[in-house]
Every structure is written in structure tokens, then in C-alpha cells.
N, C-alpha and C positions, 0 to 999 in steps of 0.2 A: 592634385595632391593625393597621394597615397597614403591612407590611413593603414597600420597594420598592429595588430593587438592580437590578442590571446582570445580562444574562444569563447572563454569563460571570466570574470573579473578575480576571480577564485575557486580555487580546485581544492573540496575537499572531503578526503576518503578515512577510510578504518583498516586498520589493520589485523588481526588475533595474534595477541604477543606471543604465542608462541608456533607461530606459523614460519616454518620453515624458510631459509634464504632463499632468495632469487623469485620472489613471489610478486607477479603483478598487482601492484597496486593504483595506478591508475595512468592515465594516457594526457599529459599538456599538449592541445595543437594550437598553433599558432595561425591564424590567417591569413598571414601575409609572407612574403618571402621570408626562409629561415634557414640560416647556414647551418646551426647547429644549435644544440641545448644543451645545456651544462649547469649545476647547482651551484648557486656561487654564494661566499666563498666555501669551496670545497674542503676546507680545514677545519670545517664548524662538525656540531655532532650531526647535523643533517647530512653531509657529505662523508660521514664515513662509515653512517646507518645504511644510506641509502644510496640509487646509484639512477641516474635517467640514458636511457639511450640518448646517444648526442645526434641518432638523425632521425628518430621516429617520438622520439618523447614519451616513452614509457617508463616511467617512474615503479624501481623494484626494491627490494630488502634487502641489505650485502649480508645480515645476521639475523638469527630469528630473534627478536626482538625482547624474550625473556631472561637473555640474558644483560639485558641490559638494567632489568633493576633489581 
């Protein structure tokens, strides 16, 4: 049996609200076979803040984040 999970149980980073888009904020790997990563559901304020590569799992900013309050 193939156990496959996430590297971490929880991933959690900071941002500076007013840090420019497209800014690395942190990397999800996954340990086991992974087709792809995706924020789901991507219609919440998470998904249109932010944005993960869907084959490396690099979680970035789409906006700098000052403008959001």
C-alpha cells in the first residue's frame, strides 16, 4: 500500500501586505505521485488572491495584498 500525503500537515507562511504580485510565498510538495496542484475551490477569496503553480506547488500573490483592505 502506497501511502501519499503532503510534506508537511500544514503550510504556514507571511506575507507584507503590501508586497508586490507575483511574490513567492511558499512551495506545497507533495510525496507521493502528483498530477497536478490546484487551490480549490478557486472562486473563494483564496483563489483569486492567490495563485499555485499546478506542477511545482509554488504558492504566489495575483495582487499585492494592500489593496485588499
Amino acid at each position: 500500500m502506497v501511502v501519499e500525503k503532503f510534506e508537511k500537515p500544514l503550510y504556514q507562511e507571511s506575507i507584507a501586505e503590501n508586497s508586490l504580485p507575483n511574490q513567492p510565498i511558499v512551495t506545497v510538495q507533495h510525496t507521493g505521485v502528483m498530477i497536478s496542484y490546484e487551490l480549490v475551490p478557486s472562486n473563494t477569496e483564496c483563489g483569486k488572491d492567490f495563485h499555485i503553480n499546478r506542477e511545482n506547488g509554488l504558492i504566489t500573490n495575483k495582487v499585492s495584498l494592500s489593496t485588499l483592505f
